[in-house]
C-alpha positions in Angstrom: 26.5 -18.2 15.5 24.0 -20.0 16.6 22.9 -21.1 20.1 23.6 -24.5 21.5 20.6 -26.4 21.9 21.6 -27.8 24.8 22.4 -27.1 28.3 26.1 -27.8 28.2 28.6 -28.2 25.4 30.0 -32.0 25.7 33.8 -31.5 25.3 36.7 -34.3 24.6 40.7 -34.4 24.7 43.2 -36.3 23.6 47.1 -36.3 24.2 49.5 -37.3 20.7 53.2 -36.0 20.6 53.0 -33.9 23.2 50.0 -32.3 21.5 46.4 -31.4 23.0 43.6 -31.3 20.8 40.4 -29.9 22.2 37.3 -30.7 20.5 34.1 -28.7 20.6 30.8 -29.7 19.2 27.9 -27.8 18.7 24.2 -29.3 18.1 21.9 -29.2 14.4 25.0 -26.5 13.0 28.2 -27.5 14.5 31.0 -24.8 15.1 34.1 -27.1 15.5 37.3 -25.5 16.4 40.8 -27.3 16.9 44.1 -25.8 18.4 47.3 -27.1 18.7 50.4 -27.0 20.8 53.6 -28.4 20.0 55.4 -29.6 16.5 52.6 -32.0 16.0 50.4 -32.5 12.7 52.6 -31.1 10.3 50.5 -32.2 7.8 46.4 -32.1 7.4 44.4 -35.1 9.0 40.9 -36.4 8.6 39.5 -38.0 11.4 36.0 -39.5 11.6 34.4 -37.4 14.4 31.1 -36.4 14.2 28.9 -37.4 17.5 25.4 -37.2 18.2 24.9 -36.4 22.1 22.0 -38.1 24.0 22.6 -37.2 27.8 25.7 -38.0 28.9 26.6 -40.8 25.7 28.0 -40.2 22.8 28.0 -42.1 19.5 29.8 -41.4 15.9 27.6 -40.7 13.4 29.4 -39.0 10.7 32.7 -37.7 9.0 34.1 -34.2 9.4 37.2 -33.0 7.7 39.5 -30.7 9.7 42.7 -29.5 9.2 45.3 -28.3 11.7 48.7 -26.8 11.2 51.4 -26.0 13.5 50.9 -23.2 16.1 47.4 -22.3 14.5 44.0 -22.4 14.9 40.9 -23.3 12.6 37.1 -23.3 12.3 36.2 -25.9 10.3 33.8 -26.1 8.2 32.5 -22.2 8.1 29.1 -22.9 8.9 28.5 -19.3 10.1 29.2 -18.1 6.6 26.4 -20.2 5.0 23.9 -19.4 7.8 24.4 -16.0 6.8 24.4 -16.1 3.4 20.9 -18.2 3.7 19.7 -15.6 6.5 20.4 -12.9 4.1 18.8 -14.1 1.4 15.8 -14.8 3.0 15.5 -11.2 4.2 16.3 -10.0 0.7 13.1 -12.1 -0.9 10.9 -11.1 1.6 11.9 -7.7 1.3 11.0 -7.8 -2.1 7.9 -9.5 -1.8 7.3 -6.2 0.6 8.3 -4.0 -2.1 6.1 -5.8 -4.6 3.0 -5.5 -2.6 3.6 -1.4 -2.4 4.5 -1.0 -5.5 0.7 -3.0 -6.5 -1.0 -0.7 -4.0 -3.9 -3.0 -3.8 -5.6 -0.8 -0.7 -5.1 2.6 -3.2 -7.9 1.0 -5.1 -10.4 1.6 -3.1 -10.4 4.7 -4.9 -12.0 3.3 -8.1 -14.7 1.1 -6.1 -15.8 3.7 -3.4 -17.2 6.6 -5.7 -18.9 3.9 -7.9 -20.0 2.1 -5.1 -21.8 5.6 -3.8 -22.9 7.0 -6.6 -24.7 3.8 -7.4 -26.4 3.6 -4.0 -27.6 7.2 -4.5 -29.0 6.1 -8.0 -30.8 3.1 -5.9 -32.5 5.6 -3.3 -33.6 8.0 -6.2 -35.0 5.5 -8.7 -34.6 1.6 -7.2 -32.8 0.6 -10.0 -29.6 -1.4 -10.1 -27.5 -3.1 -12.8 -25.2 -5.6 -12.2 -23.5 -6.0 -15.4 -23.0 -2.1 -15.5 -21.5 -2.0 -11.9 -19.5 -4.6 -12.7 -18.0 -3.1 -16.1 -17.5 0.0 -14.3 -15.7 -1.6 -11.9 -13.1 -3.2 -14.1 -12.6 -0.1 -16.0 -11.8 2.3 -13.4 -9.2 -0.3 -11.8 -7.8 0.5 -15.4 -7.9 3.8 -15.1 -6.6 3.6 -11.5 -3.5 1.4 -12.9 -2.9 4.2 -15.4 -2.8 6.4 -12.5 -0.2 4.9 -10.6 1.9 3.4 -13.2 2.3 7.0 -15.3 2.7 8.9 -11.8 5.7 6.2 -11.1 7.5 6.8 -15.0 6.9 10.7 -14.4 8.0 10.7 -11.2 11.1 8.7 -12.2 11.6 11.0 -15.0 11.9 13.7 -12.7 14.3 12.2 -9.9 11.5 12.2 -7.1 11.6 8.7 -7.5 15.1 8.2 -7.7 15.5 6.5 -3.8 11.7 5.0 -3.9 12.5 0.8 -3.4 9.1 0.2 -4.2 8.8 2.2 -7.7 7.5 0.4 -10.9 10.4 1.9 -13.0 13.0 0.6 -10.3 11.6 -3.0 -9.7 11.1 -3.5 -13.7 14.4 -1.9 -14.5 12.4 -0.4 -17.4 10.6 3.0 -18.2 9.0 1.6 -21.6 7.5 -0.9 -20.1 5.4 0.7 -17.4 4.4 3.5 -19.7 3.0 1.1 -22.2 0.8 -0.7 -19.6 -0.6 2.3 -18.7 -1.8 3.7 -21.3 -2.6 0.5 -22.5 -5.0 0.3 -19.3 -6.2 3.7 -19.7 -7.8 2.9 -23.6 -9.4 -0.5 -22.2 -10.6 1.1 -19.5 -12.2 4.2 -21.4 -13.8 1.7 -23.3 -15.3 0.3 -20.9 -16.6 3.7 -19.9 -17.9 4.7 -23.2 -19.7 1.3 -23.5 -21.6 1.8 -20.5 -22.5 5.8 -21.0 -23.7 4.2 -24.7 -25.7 1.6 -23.1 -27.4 3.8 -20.2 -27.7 6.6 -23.0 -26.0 9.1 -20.9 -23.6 11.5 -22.6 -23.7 14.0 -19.7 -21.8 11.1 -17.2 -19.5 10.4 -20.1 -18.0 14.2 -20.0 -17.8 14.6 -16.6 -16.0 10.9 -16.7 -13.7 12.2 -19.3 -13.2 15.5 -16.9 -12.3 13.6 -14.0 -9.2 11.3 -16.2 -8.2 15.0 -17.5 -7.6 15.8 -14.1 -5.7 12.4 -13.6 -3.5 13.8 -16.3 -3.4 17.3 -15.7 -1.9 16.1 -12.1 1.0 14.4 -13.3 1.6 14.0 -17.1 3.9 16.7 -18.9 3.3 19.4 -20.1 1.0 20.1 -16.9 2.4 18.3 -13.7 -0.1 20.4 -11.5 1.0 18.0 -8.8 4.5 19.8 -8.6 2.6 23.2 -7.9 1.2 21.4 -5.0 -2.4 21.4 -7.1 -3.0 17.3 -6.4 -5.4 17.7 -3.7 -7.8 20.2 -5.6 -7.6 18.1 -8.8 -8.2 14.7 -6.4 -11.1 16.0 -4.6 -12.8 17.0 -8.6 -11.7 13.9 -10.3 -13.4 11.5 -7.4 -15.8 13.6 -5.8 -18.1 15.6 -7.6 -16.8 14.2 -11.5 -17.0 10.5 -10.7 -19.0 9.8 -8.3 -21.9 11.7 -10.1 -21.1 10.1 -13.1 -21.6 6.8 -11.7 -24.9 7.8 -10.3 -26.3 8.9 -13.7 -24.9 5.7 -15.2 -26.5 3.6 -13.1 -29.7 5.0 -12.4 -30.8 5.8 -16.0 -32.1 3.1 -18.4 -32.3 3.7 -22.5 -35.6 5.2 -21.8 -34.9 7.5 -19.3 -34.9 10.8 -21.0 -33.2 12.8 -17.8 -32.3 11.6 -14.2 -32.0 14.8 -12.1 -28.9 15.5 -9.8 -29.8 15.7 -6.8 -29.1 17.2 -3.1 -28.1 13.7 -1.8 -25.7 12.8 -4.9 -24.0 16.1 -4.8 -23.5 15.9 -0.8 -22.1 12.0 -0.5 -20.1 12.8 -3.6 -18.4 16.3 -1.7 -17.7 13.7 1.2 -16.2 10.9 -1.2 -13.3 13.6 -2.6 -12.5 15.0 0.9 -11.8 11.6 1.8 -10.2 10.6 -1.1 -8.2 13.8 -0.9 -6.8 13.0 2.4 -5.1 9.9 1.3 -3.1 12.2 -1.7 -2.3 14.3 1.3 -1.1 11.8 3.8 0.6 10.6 1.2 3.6 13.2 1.2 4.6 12.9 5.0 7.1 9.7 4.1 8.6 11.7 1.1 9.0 15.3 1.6 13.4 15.3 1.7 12.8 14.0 -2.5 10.0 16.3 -3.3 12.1 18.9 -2.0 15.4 17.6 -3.9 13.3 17.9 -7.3 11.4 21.2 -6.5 8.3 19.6 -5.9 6.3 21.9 -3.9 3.9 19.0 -2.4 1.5 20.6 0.4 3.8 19.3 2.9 7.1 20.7 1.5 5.3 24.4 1.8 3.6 23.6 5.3 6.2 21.3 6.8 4.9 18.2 8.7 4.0 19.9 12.1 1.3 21.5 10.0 0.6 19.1 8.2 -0.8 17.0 11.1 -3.2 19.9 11.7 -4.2 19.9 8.3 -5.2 16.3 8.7 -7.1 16.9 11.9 -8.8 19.8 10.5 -9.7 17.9 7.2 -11.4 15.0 9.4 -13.2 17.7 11.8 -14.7 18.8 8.8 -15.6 15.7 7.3 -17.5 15.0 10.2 -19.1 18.5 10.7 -20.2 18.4 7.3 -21.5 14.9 7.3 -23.8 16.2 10.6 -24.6 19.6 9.1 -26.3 17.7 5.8 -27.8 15.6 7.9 -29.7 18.3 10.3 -30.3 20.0 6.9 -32.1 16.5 5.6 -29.9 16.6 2.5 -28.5 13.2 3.6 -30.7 10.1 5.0 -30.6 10.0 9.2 -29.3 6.5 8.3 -26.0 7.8 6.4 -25.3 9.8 9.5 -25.5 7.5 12.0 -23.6 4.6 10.4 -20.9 7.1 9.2 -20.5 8.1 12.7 -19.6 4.8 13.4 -15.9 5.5 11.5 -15.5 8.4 14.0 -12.9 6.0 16.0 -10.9 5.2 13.0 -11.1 9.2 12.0 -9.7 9.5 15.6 -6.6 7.1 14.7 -5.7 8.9 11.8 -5.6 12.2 13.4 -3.8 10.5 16.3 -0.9 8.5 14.3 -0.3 11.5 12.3 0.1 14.0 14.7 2.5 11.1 16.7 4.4 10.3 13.6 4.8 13.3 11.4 8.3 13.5 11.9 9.0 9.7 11.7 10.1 9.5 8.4 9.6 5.1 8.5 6.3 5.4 10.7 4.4 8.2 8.6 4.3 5.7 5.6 1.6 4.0 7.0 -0.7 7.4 7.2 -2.2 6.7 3.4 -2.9 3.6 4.4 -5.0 4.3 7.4 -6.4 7.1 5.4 -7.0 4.6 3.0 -9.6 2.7 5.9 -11.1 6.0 6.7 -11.7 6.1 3.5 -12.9 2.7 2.5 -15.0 2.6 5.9 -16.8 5.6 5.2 -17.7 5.0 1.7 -19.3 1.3 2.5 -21.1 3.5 5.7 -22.7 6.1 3.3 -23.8 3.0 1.2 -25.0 0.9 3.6 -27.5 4.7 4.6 -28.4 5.2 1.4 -29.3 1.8 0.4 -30.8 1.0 3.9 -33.3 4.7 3.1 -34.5 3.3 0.4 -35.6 0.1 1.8 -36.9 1.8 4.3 -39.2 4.3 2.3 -37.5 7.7 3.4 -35.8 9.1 0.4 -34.8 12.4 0.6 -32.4 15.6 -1.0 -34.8 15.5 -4.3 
């Protein structure tokens, strides 16, 4: 019910037939209850008795119809009801809009713009050269590829049962498993396309391969026959497909020209694109916390399901000590630019708040969701810092790692 608005609840009474009929009215939703004593109203009335309260006065403004019948008592009309039939329905469409907006992962793909992003700011330091309309086609294909990714892990996963309980699961939203499936691989095609166009117009077959390694792993990690991801494989095949695949791929894409007859890999590439897969790689393993009672109910032997969650927090803060050791150690070594390692020490405080929230909430089954998504900032954050240091080396004359 709701509250009264006001301070008191203005109350009349009137005597008929030895009857008493107490009226009770209730501001904006009114809750109006009758009772009555006696052999009165033997039949159903309608009176005309709907006030409007200002202070002490009262004034009719409407018609309500009640009915009262000997010795009983009735709410009239069940206002209640409706309120929380509306209440309800309101939670239910914004709990599907929430739904929705997981089942889109729109943060995940940070994972197609951060190793392209990287690998073309290493291309930049090494030869000054940028292309828009590559980076751009690039872009949109490996969003395509990402959407392969996650729609074929949900129709897989569903196939399996692991998905069975997941709200926010393609499959279960849609209602379909065709459906899905046929998206993604329609996505994967345009988006290897788009690959294949670029590697054709940069004149680079070497970035094409290790791009068509890095979607093998993709598939390898969840697709039948291989489902490498059930023999808790995913974070090995992650840290390949992003790190050293991709983002080296993207550098020789971007970097080379038709006449460039061989860009060389060097020191700095093959360091920022180790650090791009360790990060990306955390967000694959935060990612199990939230789900380790279904992995285990379909044999899924995710990292966590072998290590439990108390381990699994140590993993995590072990995984972001090294990201930062390692960033440090290539920079003392001059493999990275001085600028790359101070503006990636900047993310140290959000490093800090994953390993924090982790360790706080690994056995918080409805906190712990949110782990992959502030490894997902870690992530994001650390990638635009390496870009900003190699870019900003460039600009400043000091390239290095050749």
């Amino acid at each position: 019910m709701l509250p009264p608005l006001t301070t008191a609840t203005p109350a009349s009474s009137c005597l008929a037939s030895g009857g008493a009929i107490r009226r009770e009215y209730f501001t904006k939703h009114c809750h109006i209850s009758r009772s009555c004593g006696g052999s009165c109203f033997p039949k159903t009335s309608r009176c005309s008795l709907h006030f409007n309260f200002n202070g002490r006065t009262c004034s009719r403004i409407g018609r309500v119809k009640t009915r009262c019948l000997h010795h009983q008592q009735h709410i009239v009309p069940n206002i209640t009801s409706d309120i929380s039939d509306g209440t309800r329905q309101e939670h239910n469409d914004v709990l599907k809009a929430t739904l929705i907006w997981r089942a889109i992962k729109l943060p995940i793909y940070s994972v197609a713009l951060v190793p392209l992003t990287v690998g073309g700011a290493a291309a930049y330091l090494q030869t000054g050269l940028f292309s828009a309309r590559r980076y751009i086609v690039l872009l949109v294909s490996s969003v395509l590829i990402i959407t392969w990714l996650n729609l074929s892990n949900d129709v897989y996963d569903f196939d399996t049962g692991a998905d069975k309980n997941k709200k926010e699961s393609v499959v279960n939203l849609v209602g379909s498993r065709s459906e899905p499936l046929i998206a993604a691989y329609l996505s994967l095609a345009i988006g290897f396309i788009g690959l294949s166009w670029v590697s054709v117009d940069a004149g680079s077959m070497r970035s094409l391969i290790l791009l068509a390694f890095a979607i093998f792993c993709g598939y390898a990690y969840q697709c039948p026959p291989f489902r490498l991801s059930y023999q808790g494989l995913g974070e090995p095949l992650c840290f390949a497909a992003f790190g050293p695949f991709a983002t080296t791929a993207f550098y020789l894409l971007l970097g080379s020209t038709s006449g460039t007859i061989f860009l060389p890999l060097t020191r700095t590439v093959l360091s920022s694109s180790l650090l791009v897969g360790l990060t990306t790689s955390l967000i694959l393993f935060c990612s199990h916390f939230h789900q380790v009672e279904e992995d285990i109910a379909v044999g899924k032997m995710s990292p966590l399901v072998k290590m439990g969650t108390e381990r699994g927090s140590m993993v995590v803060k072990g995984a972001v000590f090294a990201l930062y050791s390692l960033l440090f150690v290539l920079g003392l070594f001059r493999t990275l630019p001085i600028t790359c390692i101070v503006l990636c020490a900047l993310t140290l405080p959000i490093g800090k708040l994953v390993v924090n929230f982790v360790k706080e909430n690994h056995e918080d089954k409805g906190k712990i969701f949110m782990a992959k998504y502030y490894s997902v900032r870690l992530h994001a954050l650390f990638g635009a810092a390496m870009t900003a240091g190699l870019v900003s080396a460039r600009i400043l004359g000091k390239p290095v790692g050749v």
